[in-house]
C-alpha angles and dihedrals in degrees: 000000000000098000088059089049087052106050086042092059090043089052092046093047096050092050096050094048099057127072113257104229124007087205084073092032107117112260086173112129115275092220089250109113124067113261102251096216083061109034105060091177123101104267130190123183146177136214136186109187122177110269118255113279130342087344082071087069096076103003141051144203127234145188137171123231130211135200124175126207105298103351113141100219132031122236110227126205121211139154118216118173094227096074086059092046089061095039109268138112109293087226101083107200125191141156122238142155082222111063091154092059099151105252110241099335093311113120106240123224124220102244085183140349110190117184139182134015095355097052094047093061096040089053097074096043088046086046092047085039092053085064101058097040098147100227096043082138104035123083119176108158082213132062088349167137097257139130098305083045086069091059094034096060097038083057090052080049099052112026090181097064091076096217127172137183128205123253085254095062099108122203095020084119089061085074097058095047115127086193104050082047091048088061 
């Protein structure tokens, strides 16, 4: 009997803690980013935001955004599984005036945001480095590669960017793994 209570409660909990549709789910901007019609200056950030659904509860997403000197939108890198799963390059790459969009319906947190001279300089070698991201065509949620995998390895790339993941960025090892790189 109480096993049946208990797997009921974890069922009813998980449901009710996960958004019902992501379809539904905001995608408005969290305030976070510089606007780029104001800031003329080279700009990268980086954002973590919860995973959708329960899998917000112990892991996040995250993407890096780029804005040279006077452009008027960031392109933002980021890799989803569901782009391999339908054939195409895991890296997902847009253009927008809002890098910091919520990601199905999670907040997202500014993990760095570099400016200036130093980003400027940093924004081609992350955009050449973004074609030659080793896993463009693998997705495993775990261990990886997967979406934290994409900034991971830029960091390894670029030292001086300073960047640093949460703990809960799952799958950011996988970046840093002699042996995946070795396949």
């Amino acid at each position: 009997m109480w096993r049946v209570v208990f797997i009921s409660l974890v069922i009813v909990s998980l449901s009710a803690c996960s958004s019902s549709d992501w379809r539904n789910a905001s995608r408005d901007p969290a305030g976070l980013a510089v606007d780029p019609a104001v800031e003329r200056a080279a700009v990268i950030e980086a954002y973590a935001a919860d995973a959708f659904g329960w899998r917000g509860w112990f892991a996040v997403h995250t993407w890096l955004a780029v804005k040279p000197e006077n452009a008027d939108t960031y392109t933002v890198y980021e890799v989803v599984g569901w782009r391999v799963n339908s054939g195409q390059p895991a890296p997902r790459i847009y253009q927008t005036k809002t890098p910091d969009r919520y990601w199905y319906g999670a907040k997202p947190e500014q993990l760095l945001s570099v400016r200036g001279a130093e980003a400027a300089r940093l924004i081609p070698q992350i955009a050449e480095a973004s074609q030659r991201y080793p896993w463009a065509n693998e997705y495993q949620a775990v261990p990886g590669p997967n979406s934290n995998t994409f900034p991971a390895w830029i960091a390894l790339q670029f030292p001086e960017l300073g960047l640093e993941l949460p703990f809960s960025a799952i799958g950011s090892g996988y970046a840093d793994n002699d042996a995946a790189l070795a396949d």
